[in-house]
N, C-alpha and C positions, 0 to 999 in steps of 0.2 A: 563230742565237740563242746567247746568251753560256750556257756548260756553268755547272751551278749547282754549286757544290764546297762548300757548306754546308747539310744538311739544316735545315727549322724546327726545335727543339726540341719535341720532344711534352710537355705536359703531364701528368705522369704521377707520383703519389705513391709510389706502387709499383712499383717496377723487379726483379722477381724476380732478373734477372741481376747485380745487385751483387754475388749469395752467389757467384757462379760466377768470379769475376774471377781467380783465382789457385788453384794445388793448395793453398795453405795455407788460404785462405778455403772452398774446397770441404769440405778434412777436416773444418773445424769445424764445418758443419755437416751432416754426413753422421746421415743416420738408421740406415740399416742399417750392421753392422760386422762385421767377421769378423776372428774369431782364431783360428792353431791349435790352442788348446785343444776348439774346439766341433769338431774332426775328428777322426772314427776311419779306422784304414785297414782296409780288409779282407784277409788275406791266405790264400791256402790249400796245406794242410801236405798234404806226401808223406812216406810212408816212402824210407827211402834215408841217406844221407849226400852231403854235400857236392853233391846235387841244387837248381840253380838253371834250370829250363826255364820260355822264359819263354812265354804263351797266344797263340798264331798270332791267334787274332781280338780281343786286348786290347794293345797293344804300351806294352811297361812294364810289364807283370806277369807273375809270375812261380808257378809251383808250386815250391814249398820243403819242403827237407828240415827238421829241425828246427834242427841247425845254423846253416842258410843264413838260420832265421825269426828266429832270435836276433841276427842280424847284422844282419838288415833292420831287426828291432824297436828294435834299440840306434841305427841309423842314422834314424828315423823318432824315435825321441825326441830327437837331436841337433837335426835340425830344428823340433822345438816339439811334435811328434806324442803325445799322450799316452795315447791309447788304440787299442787292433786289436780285430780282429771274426775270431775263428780258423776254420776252415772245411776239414775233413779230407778227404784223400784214401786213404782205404784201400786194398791190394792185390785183397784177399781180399772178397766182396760176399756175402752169403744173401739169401732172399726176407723175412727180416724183422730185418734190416740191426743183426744183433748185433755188430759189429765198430763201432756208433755209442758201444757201452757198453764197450768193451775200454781195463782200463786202460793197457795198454801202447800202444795206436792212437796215430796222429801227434798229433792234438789234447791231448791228456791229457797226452801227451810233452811236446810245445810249451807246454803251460801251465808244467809243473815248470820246464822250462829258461829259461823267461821269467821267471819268478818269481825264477827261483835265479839270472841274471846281467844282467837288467837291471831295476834299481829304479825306482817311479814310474812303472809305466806301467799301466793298465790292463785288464785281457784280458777280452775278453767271448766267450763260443764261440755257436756257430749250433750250435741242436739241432732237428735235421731229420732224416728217414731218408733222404731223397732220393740223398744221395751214398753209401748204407749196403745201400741193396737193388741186387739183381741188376736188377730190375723197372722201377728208376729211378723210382717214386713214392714220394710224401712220408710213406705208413705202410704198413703189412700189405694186402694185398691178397685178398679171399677173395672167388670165384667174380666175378671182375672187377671186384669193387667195393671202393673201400679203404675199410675200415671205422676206427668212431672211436675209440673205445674201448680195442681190443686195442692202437693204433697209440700212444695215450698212455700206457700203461702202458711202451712200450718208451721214447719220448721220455721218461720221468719216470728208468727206468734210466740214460739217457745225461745226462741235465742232474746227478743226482746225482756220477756219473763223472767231471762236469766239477770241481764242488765240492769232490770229498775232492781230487783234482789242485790246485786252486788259483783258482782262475775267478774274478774279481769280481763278474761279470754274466753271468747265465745267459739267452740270444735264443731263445724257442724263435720258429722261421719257418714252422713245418706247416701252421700255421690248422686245425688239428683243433679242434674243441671241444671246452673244459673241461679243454684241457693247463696255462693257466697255475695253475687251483686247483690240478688235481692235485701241480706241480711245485712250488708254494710249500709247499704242505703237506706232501710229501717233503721239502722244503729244511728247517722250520723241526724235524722230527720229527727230524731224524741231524743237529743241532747247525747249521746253515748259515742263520741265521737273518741272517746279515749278506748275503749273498749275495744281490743285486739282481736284479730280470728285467726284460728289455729285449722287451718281447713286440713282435712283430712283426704288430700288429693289425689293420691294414686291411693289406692286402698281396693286390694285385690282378692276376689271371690275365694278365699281359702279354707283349706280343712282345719287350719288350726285355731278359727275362732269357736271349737266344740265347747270348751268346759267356759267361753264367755258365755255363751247361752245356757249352760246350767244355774250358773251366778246370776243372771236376769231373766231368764225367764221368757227369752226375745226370740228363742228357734220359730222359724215359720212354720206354719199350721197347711203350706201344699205350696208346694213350688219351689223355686230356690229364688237367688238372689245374683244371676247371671245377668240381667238385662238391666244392672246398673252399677255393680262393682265388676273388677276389671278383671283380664284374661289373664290367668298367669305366666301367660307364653310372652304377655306385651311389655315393650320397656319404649318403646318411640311413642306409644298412644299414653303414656304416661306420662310424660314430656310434655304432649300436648294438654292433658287436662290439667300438670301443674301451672305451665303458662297462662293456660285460661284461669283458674283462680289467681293468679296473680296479678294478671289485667283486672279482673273482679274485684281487689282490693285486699284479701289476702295478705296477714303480715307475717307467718310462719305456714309451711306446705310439712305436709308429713306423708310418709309410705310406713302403710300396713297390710301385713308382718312386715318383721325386720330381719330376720335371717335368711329367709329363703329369698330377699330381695334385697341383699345388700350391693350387688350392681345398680340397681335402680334408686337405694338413695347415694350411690356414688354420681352417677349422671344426672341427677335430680340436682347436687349440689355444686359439682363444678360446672352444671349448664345453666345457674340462675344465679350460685350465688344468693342464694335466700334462706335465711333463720331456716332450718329443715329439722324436723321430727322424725325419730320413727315410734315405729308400736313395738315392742317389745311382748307380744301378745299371749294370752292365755294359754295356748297349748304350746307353746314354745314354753312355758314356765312351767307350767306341766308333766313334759317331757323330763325336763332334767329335776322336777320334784323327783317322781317317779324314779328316776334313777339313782339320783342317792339313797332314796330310802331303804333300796334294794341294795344298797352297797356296790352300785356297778362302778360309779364313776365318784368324784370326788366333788360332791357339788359347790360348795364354798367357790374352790378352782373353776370349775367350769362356765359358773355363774358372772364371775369377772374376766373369764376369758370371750366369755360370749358377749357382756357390757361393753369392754374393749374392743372387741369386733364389730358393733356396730358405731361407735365412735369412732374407728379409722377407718367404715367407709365414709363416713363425713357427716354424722347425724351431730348436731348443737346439742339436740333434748332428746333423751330418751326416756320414754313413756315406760318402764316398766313394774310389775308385781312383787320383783326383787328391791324398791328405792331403798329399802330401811335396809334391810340387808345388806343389801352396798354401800350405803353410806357408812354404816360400822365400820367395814373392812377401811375404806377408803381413810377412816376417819383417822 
């Protein structure tokens, strides 16, 4: 039988694939987009000098002295980077993590020095006790149980620490209740009324913040962290805590992770409508370290296929460990 070397033509008004015929036809009609302006990066400050070590289980990140944070910050701005998420590593640890509010600690440091030599960028600090107790839980601890109260009054001492320092954005990540009124009403009472909060609203009990607690040093020392970050079966109780920090004052709500909850910042953002964040978190960049290095997958690829998926479920800022890296590509 004669080989047929012309298909029929199908009848067909609609040809999806026209838009796809070339990279320039594709861009033009691209719905999702990413720039590095919608990336912060996260970085975490040590005491020390000229300290660059970089996380055995995050490769490419590093613990910084404040020197070294300065260098990375002005290097991350070069590349398009225009905002960090600062994240302290103190020496010295108590059981109710006063060295979160010391104005001399790396944070508070790295603010001044960011401020005072690279311009244009914006600094946001993570106010958590986590990386501040001996105990390695996110507040005070009494007769085993971390209490709420006593624990925000200390986060409200630390977010203001960050303010007179210089901070644009104040992240508290505890999930204590009723730390972001507390902290705006602190903020707006000692003049820092321009000072923004990036509440960390739904932020749920997950395995992928492992290799964060290699980088800080914040795993808990007996118990876990259930009785204050969330279920990861919930997405209605999510809802509710991002409305309550929103009533709070609250100018930006964020969900952490961001992949395994990209429903949750879909209905987080078409149900408020508010400046929304996600985390882009440590073992989620991990994961796909991991697998390029091994050669399984193609991580360049994977790495802006995964940025892109958390910006078409609706996230403004994405918080993650990749920013420089993307901003390259993007650039």
């Amino acid at each position: 039988m004669p080989v047929q070397t012309r298909a029929t033509a199908l009848t067909l008004t609609k040809r999806l694939r026209r838009l796809r015929t070339s990279p320039a036809m594709r861009a033009l009609v691209q719905e999702t987009r990413l720039s590095p302006d919608m990336l912060m990066m996260p970085l975490f400050i040590c005491e020390g000098e000229g300290v660059r070590r970089e996380v055995a289980s995050m490769p490419g990140v590093f613990n910084l002295s404040v020197d070294e944070a300065v260098l990375e910050v002005a290097a991350a701005k070069a590349d398009g980077v225009r905002g960090v998420l600062l994240f302290g590593l103190p020496e010295k640890k108590d059981d109710i993590g006063s060295a979160a509010y010391d104005p001399e600690a790396p944070v508070q440091s790295a603010i001044r020095a960011i401020k005072r030599e690279v311009s244009g960028v914006l600094v946001a600090t993570d106010v958590c006790l986590c990386e501040y107790t001996d105990h390695g839980h996110c507040g005070i601890v009494v007769d085993d149980e971390i209490v709420n109260d006593a624990s925000v009054e200390q986060l409200v001492r630390a977010a203001v620490s960050h303010a007179v320092a210089g901070a644009d954005i104040i992240a508290p990540s505890d999930m204590m209740d009723g730390r972001v009124g507390a902290i705006r009403r602190a903020l707006d009472e000692r003049g820092f009324e321009h000072a923004a909060i990036m509440a960390y609203s739904a932020k749920y009990c997950s395995a992928f913040y492992g290799p964060f607690r290699d980088a800080a040093a914040s795993a808990p020392q007996f118990g876990d962290r259930k009785t204050h970050q969330m279920d990861p079966a919930n997405v209605r109780e999510a809802l509710r805590e991002v409305e309550q920090d929103i009533e709070e004052g609250a100018d930006i709500v964020m969900v952490k992770p961001a992949v395994p909850y990209l429903d949750v910042i879909t209905r987080v953002k078409d149900t408020f409508g508010y400046p929304t964040a996600a985390y882009h978190v440590s073992g989620e960049y991990a994961m796909l370290k991991a697998a390029g290095r091994n050669g399984w997958i193609d991580e360049p690829r994977a790495m802006m296929e995964t940025l892109t998926g958390i910006r078409r479920a609706g996230a403004d800022i994405i918080i993650t460990y990749y920013a420089r890296e993307a901003a390259r590509v993007l650039a």
